[in-house]
TORKOL-4160 file (C-alpha; in steps of 0.2 Angstrom, whole numbers, padded with zeros to 4 digits, m for minus):
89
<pt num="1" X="m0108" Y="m0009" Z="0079"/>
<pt num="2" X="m0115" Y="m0007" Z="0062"/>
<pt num="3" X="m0105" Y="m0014" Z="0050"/>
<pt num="4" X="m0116" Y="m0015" Z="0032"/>
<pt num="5" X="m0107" Y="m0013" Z="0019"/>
<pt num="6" X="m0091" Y="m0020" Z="0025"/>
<pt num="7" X="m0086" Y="m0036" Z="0015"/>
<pt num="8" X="m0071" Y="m0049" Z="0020"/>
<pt num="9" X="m0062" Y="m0046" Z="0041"/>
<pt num="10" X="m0076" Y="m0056" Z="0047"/>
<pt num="11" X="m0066" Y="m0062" Z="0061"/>
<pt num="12" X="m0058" Y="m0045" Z="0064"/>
<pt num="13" X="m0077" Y="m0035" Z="0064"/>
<pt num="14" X="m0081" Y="m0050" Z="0076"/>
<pt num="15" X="m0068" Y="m0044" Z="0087"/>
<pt num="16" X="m0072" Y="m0026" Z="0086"/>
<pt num="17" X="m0091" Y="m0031" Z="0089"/>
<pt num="18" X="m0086" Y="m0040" Z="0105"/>
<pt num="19" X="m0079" Y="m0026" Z="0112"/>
<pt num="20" X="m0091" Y="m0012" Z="0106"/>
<pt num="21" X="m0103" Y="m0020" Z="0114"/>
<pt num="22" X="m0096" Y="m0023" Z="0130"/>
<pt num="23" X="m0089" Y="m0004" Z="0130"/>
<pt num="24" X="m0071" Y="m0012" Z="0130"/>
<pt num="25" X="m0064" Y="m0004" Z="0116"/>
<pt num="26" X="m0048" Y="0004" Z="0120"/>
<pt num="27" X="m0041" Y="0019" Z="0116"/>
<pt num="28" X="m0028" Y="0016" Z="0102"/>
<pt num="29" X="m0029" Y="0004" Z="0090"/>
<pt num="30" X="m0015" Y="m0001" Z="0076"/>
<pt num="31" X="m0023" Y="m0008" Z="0058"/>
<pt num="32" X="m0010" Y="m0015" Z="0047"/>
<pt num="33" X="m0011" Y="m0023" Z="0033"/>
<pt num="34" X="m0009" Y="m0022" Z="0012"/>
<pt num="35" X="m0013" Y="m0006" Z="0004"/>
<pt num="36" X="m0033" Y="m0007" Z="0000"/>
<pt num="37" X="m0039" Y="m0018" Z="0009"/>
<pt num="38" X="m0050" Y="m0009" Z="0018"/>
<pt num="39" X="m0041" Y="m0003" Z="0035"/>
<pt num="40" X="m0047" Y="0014" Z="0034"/>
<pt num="41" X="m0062" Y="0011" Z="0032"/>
<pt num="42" X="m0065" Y="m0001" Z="0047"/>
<pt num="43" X="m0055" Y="0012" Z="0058"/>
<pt num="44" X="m0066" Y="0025" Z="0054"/>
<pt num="45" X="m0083" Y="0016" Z="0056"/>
<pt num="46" X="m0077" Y="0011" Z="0071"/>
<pt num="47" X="m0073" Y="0029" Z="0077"/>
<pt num="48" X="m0091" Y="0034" Z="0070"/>
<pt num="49" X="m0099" Y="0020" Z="0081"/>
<pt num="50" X="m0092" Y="0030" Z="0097"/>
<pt num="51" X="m0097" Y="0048" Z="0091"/>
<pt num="52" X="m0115" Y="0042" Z="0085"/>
<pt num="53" X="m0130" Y="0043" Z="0097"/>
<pt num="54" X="m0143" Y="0031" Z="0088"/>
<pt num="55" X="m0149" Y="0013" Z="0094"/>
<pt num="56" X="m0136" Y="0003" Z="0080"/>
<pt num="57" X="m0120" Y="0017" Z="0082"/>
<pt num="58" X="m0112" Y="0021" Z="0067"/>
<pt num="59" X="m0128" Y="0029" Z="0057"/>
<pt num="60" X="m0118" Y="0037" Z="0043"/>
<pt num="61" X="m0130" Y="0049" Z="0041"/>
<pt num="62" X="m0129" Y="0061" Z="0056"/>
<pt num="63" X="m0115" Y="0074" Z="0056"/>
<pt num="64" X="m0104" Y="0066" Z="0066"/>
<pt num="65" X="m0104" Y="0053" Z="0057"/>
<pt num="66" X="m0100" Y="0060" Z="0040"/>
<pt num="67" X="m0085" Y="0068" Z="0050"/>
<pt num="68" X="m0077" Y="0055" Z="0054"/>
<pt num="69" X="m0083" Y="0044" Z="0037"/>
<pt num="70" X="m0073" Y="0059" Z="0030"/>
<pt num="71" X="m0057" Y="0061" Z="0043"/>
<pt num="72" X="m0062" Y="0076" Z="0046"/>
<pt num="73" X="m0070" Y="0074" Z="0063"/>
<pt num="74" X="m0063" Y="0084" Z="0077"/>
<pt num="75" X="m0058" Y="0072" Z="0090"/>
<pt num="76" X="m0052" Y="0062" Z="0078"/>
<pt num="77" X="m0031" Y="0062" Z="0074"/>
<pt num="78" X="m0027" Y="0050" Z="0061"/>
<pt num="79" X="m0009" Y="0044" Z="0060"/>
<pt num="80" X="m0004" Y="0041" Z="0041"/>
<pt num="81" X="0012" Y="0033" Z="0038"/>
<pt num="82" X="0027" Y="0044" Z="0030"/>
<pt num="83" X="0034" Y="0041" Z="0012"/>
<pt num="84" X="0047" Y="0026" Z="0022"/>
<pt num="85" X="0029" Y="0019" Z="0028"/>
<pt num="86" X="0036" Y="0024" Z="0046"/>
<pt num="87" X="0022" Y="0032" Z="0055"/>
<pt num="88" X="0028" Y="0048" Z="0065"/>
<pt num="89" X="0023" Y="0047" Z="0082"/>
């Protein structure tokens, strides 16, 4: 998995890494964590990785790529917490 760009998580990239690479990643996933630190954009980088077709998946420059760099890929939901943080599921 491609993760240029991405500073800080290392042991959490690691991990996603892992499982990329051994097509283990799962279906859901849950990132928590202080506002900013950069949840949503690992989430989405690792979505991209599964959409993109190139040798090192995400590109970021194919249009699946900038869909789901933008949330606006569609096989992509994103759950957002409400105003009460709660996310409605």
């Amino acid at each position: 998995m491609n993760i240029r760009g991405i500073t800080g998580h290392t042991a959490q990239l690691r991990h996603l890494s892992i499982l990329s690479s051994r097509g283990s990643l799962r279906g859901t996933f849950i990132f928590t964590g202080m506002p900013g630190i950069g949840k949503k954009t690992i989430a989405r980088r690792v979505l991209a990785s599964l959409f993109c077709h190139t040798a090192d998946p995400p590109c970021l420059r194919c249009p699946s790529c900038r869909q789901a760099g933008a949330g606006s890929h569609p096989d992509i939901i994103e759950l957002l917490p409400d105003e009460k943080g709660r996310i409605p599921i």
